[in-house]
N, C-alpha and C positions, 0 to 999 in steps of 0.2 A: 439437212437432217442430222441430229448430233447423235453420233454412235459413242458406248463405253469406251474409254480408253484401254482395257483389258477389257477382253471377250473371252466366253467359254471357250469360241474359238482359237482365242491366243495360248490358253492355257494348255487344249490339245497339241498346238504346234510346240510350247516349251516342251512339254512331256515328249511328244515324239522324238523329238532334236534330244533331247536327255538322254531315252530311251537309245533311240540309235547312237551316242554317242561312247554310253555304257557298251552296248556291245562289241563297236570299233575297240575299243580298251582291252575288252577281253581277246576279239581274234588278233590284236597289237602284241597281248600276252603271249602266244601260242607262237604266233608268225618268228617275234623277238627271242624265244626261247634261249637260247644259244649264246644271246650277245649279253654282255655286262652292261653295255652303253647302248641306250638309243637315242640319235641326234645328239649328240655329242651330251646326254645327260643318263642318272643312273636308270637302270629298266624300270622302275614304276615310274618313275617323273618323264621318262621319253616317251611310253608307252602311251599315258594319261594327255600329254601333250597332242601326242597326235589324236587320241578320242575327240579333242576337246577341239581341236581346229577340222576335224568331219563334221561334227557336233553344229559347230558356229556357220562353218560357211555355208553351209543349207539353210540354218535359221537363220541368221545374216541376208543371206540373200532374197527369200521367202517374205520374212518381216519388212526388210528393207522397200519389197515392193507392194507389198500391203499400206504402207505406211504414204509412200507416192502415188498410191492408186486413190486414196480420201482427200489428196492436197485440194486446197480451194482456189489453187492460183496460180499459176506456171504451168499451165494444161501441158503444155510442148514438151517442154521440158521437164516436166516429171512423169509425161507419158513414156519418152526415151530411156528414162532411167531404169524406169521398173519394167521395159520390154528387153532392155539389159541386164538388170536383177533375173528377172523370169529365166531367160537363155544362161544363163549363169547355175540356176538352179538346175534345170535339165542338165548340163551338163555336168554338172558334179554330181546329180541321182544319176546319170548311167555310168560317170567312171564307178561311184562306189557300189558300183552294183556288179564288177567284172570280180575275176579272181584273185585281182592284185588288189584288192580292196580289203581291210581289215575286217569288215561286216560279214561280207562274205566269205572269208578267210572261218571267221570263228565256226559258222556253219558246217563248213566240210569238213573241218578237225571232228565238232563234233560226230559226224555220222559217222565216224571211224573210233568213235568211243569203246565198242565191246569188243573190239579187236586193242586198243591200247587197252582196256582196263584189264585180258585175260594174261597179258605180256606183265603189266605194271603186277598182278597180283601173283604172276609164278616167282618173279623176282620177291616181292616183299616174303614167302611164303619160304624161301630158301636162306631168307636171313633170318625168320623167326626162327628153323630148323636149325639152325649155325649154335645158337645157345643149347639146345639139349643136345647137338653133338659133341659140343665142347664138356658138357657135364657128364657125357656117358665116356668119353675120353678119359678124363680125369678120375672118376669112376675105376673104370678099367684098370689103369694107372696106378690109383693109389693102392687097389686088391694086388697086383702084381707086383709091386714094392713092399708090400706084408708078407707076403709069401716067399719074398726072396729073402725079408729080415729073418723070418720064423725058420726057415732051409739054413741061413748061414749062424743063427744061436744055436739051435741044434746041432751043428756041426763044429762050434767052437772047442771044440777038444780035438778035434783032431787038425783044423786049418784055424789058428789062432791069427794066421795073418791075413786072411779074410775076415775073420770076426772083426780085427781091428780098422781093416781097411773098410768099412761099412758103420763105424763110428764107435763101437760096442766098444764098455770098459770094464774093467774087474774093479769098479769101486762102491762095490758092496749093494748096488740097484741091481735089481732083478732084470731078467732079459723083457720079458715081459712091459714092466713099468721104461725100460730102453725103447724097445718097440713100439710104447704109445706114445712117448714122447716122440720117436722121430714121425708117427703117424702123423701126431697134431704139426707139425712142423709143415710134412709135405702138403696136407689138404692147405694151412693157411699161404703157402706158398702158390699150389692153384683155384684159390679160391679167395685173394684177399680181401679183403673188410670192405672196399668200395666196388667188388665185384655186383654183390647182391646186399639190398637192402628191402626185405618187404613189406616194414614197418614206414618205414621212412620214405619210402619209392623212389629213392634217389640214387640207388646203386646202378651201376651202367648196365646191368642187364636191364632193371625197371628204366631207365629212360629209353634204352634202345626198344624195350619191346612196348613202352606206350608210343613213341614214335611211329614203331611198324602199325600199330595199329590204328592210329591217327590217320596212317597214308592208306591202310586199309578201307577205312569208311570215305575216305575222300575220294580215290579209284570208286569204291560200287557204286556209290551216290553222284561219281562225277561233279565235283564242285571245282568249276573252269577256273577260278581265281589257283586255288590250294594245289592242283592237278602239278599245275608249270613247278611248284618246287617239289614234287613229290619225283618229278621226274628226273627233274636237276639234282635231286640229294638221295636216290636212293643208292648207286653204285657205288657216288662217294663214301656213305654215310658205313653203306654194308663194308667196303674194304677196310673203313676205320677198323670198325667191331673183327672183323674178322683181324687183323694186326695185331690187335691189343688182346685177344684172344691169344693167338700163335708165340707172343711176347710171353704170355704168362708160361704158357705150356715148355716154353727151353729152357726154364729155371731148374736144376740138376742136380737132388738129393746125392749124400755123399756116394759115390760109385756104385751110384742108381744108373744103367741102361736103358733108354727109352728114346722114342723119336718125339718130335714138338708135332703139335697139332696139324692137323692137315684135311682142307675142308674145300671146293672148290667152289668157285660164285663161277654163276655167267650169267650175264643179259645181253635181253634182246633189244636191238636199237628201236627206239621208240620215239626219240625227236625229231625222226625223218619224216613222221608221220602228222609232227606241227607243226614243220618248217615247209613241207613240199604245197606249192600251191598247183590248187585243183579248178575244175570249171564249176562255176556257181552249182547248186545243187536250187531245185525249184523252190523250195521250203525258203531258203536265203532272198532271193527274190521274190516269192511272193509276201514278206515280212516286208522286204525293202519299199516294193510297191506302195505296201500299206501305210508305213510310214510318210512315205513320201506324201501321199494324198493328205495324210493328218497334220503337215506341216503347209499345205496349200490351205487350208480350211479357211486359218486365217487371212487371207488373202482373197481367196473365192466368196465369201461372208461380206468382205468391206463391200461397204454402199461407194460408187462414186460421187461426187459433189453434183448436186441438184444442177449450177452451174459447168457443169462441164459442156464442151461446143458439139460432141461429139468428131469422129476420126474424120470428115469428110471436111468440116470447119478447121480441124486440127491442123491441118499439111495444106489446108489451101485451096480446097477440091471446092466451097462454097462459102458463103459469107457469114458472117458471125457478127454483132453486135457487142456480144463481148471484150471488155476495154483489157481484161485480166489474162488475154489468150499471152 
């Protein structure tokens, strides 16, 4: 009987092997967190590498005996092979079905989701807060440097060496037109040109605050790919902002008094929670299950050959005719 060479069924087992190989990939992402290198290659190419070899040796093995169970010729020996293939398959569907399994790995990160995404979003929420602290800082800041100019011009007749030591000159500019000058002076000093840009959106608050928000919607919506760098980049990312913040803030108008910015981060550890392996969760296995049965398909579907001896002719147990055993 001549069957397709591709069957609907084959097509379910490609997609199953796909399917579960995608997901190996992502719980590889989660599991790998931490490391720079997987299998001695960068983390998306080690990561992808191992998907791809869960991926294969299931359909590998699956295909491989589907392919020996239609042979027209070598009953013996291609019955051996693919009772080989078959034990081969069981056995790599129950390892990846344990907790050391990247499959099942992705699963139990997952159910731990609205516990990392309430952690992931108090942090992001403390760095979006970090910019309006710094503005009401500077704020604060530059009114308290006005009020100690406007104190020490009013007072220039009688302490001319404060007046002088606070920049002020007797060359015929009013105290006043002194005062806005050094104003403009101090805001560009905490506020320089590439601080903010909202035309442009390239000023490092607009990058830093589309960022936060970016990791914003990636936390609520949980997108497992985006998740692993949100998690990697936001402590770094916030102590940058927070630096570059604190740098601008200890720039020191002439015998201006003030302290430099000061704003506290803390995070809660969160990649203990992608790295620890857990015991399968039912959800993960009954996926795995299903999988698995979608990659037998093609193999439980093949017809064997019209001529085959059957197992009893096969090993010896009764006689065969057949020249091709």
């Amino acid at each position: 009987m001549n069957q397709t060479k591709f069957s609907l069924a084959d097509v379910l087992t490609v997609l199953a092997a796909l399917t579960f190989g995608f997901v190996c990939f992502l719980g590889a992402n989660f599991l790998n967190i931490n490391n720079d290198r997987v299998w001695g290659m960068s983390h998306t190419t080690g990561c992808v590498i191992m998907a791809v070899f869960c991926a294969m040796v299931l359909f590998g093995t699956v295909f491989g005996a589907k392919l020996l169970k239609r042979t027209s010729r070598n009953f013996k020996t291609c019955f051996v092979g693919e009772v080989i293939l078959l034990t081969l398959f069981v056995l790599f569907a129950v390892f990846f079905a344990t907790k050391t399994s990247p499959f099942s790995h992705y699963f139990t990160v997952t159910a731990k989701k609205s516990m990392i995404n309430s952690k992931l979003q108090t942090s992001i929420t403390q760095a979006e807060n970090m910019f309006a602290a710094y503005e009401s800082y500077a704020l604060d800041r530059e009114n308290l440097y006005k009020k100690t100019l406007e104190k020490v011009a009013n007072a220039k007749g009688t302490n001319d060496k404060k007046y002088k030591a606070f920049g002020f000159q007797y060359n015929g500019i009013s105290d006043d037109k002194q005062i806005e000058a050094k104003m403009f002076t101090v805001h560009a000093d905490l506020f320089p040109t590439d601080y903010s840009d909202p035309i442009a959106k390239n000023g490092r608050k607009e990058v830093a605050t589309k960022w936060l928000q970016n990791a914003k919607n990636i936390t609520t919506s949980w997108k497992p790919i985006g998740i692993v760098g949100v998690v990697n980049n936001i402590q770094k990312n916030s102590n940058e902002w927070l630096n570059t913040l604190v740098t601008l803030s200890q720039v020191r108008e002439q015998s201006e008094q003030t302290t430099p910015f000061d704003y506290k981060l803390s995070f809660d550890d969160v990649k203990t929670h992608f790295t620890k392996l857990d015991s399968p969760i039912p959800l993960s296995i009954g996926l795995a299950m299903l999988a698995y049965i979608l990659m037998l398909l093609s193999w439980f579907v093949t017809i064997r050959s019209t001529r085959f001896p059957g197992l009893k002719f096969l090993f010896g147990l009764g006689k065969s005719s057949d020249n091709e055993l």
